[in-house]
C-alpha positions in Angstrom: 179.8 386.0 121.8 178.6 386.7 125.5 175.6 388.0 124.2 174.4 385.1 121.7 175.5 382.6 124.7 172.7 384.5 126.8 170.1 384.8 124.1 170.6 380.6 123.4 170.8 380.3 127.3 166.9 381.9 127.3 165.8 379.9 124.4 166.8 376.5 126.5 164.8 377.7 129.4 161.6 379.0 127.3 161.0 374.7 127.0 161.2 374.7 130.4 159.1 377.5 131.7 156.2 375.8 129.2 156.4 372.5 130.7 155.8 374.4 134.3 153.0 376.2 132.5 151.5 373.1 132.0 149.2 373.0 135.1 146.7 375.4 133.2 146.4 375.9 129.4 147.6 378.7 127.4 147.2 380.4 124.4 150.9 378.8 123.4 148.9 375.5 123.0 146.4 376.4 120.5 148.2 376.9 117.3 144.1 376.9 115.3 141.4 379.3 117.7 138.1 376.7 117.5 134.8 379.2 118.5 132.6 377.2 121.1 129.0 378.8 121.5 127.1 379.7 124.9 125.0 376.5 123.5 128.0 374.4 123.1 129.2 375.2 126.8 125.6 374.5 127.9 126.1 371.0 126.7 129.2 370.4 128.3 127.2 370.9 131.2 128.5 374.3 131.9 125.1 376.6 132.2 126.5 379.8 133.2 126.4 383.3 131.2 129.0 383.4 128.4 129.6 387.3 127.9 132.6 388.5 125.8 136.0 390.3 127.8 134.6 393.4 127.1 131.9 393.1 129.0 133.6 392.1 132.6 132.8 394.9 134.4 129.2 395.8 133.0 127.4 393.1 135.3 124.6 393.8 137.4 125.2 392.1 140.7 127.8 393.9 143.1 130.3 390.9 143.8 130.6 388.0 140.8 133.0 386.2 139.0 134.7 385.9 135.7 135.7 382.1 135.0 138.0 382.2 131.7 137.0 378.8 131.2 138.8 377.1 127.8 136.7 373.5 126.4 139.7 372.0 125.5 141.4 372.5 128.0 142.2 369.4 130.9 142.5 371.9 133.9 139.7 373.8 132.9 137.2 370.7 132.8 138.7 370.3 136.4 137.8 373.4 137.6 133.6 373.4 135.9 132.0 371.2 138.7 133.5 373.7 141.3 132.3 376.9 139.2 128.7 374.9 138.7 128.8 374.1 142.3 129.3 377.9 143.6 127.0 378.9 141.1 123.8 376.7 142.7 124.9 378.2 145.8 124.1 381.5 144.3 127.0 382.7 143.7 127.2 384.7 140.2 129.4 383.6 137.5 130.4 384.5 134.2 132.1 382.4 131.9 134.4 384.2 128.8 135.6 381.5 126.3 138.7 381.8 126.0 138.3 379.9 122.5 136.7 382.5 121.1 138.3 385.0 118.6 136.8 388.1 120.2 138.8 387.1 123.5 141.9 386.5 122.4 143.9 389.9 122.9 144.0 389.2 126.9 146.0 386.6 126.8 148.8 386.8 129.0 152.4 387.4 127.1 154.4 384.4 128.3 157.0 384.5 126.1 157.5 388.5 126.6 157.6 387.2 130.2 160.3 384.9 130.1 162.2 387.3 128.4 162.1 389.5 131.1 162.4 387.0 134.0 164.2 384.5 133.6 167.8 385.1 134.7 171.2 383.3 134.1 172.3 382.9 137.8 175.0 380.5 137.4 176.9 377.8 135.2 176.4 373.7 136.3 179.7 371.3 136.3 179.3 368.0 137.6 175.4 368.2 138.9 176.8 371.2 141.6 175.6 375.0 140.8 178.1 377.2 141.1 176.1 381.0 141.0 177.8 384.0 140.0 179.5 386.4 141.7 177.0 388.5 143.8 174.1 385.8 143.2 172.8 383.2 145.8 170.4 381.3 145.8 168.5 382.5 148.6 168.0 385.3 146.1 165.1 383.8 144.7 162.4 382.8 146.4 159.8 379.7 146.0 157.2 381.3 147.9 157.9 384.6 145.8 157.2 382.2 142.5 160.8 381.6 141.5 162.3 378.4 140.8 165.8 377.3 139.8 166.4 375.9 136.9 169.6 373.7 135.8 169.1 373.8 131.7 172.6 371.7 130.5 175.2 373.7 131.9 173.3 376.6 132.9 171.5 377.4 135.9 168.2 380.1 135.3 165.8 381.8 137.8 162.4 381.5 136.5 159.5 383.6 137.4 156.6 381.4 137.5 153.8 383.6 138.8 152.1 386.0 135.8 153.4 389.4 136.2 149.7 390.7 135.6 147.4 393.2 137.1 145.6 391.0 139.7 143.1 394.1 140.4 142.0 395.3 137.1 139.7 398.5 136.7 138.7 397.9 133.0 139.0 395.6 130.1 141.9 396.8 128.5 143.9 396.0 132.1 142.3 392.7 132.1 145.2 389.5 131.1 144.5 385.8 131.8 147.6 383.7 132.4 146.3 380.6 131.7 143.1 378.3 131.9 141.1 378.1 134.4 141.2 381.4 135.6 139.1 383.6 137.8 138.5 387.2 138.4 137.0 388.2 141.7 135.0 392.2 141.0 133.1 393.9 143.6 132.2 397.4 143.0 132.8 396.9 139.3 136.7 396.5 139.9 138.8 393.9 140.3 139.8 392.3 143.6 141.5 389.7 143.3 142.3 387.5 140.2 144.5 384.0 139.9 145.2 381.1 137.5 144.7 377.3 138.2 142.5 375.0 141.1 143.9 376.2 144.1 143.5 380.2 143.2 139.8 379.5 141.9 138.8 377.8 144.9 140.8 380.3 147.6 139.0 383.1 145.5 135.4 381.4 145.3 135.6 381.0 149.3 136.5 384.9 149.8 132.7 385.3 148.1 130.5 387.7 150.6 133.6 388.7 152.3 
């Protein structure tokens, strides 16, 4: 009994950790994978180098950027001007379409990850959490990415941050969380690597650093 009440307990709380998800795009939102060409991209204004995820770390220049950039994705639009705008400064950038087919086996696992961290911390009665025994709430963090969530009667710790290798070496260690996305490689490895507006830009500004 204990055990199905946990396992329905984490299905409640998989609706909510998507609706957080929601300030990039995932792979959870595209049930049909549409290809969009280098020459579509170029219409859309986006003139940068499309190369495929298995080709991240054979660039030329020492520092660049890989911008996993998805069309239909609202976020992602957000994020082009900036990546067009660094990119006329001279800094280089790659795009990988995350619409293509080729791509799609580095998307990161979000449902694998709320399995793993999302926690039941404590049972809700009357708006007022009441944690388990040995639980607090100073147990999890905002600034670590956690987040308390009150699902019905439940109360879960969610793990917002992606649980991914932020300094990946080679393709196969590569994972993109969401859309937009960028990697930072110097040296042909990864330095530095983060989902959404604010990460993009506080990445683009380490360039030359």
């Amino acid at each position: 009994m204990k055990t199905n009440r946990m396992k329905n307990v984490l299905m409640l709380g998989l609706g909510v950790m998507l609706m957080i998800l929601l300030t990039a795009c995932g792979n959870e939102e595209r049930e049909v994978v549409n290809e969009t060409t280098a020459t579509e991209s170029e219409a859309r204004g986006i003139d940068l180098p499309v190369i495929l995820y298995s080709e991240v770390f054979d660039q030329e220049p020492e520092e660049y950027f890989v911008y996993f950039w998805n069309a239909d994705c609202p976020a992602s639009q957000q994020f082009e001007p900036h990546a067009m705008e660094a990119s006329v400064s001279g800094i280089p950038i790659f795009i990988v379409d995350m619409t293509d087919p080729a791509n799609q086996s580095i998307w990161y696992d979000w449902r694998a990850h709320h399995e793993r961290y999302t926690t039941w911390v404590g049972d809700v009665e009357n708006g007022e959490i009441t944690f388990h025994e040995g639980v607090s709430e100073g147990d999890f963090a905002p600034e670590d990415g956690w987040t308390i969530q009150v699902v019905g009667s439940y109360a879960l710790a969610q793990m917002q941050f992606p649980q991914n290798n932020h300094q990946p070496a080679s393709p196969s260690e590569v994972e993109v969380a969401g859309t937009p996305e960028l990697l930072r490689i110097v040296g042909g490895v990864g330095v530095g690597q983060g989902v959404g507006m604010e990460w993009g830009q506080a990445l683009l500004a380490q360039y030359g650093q």
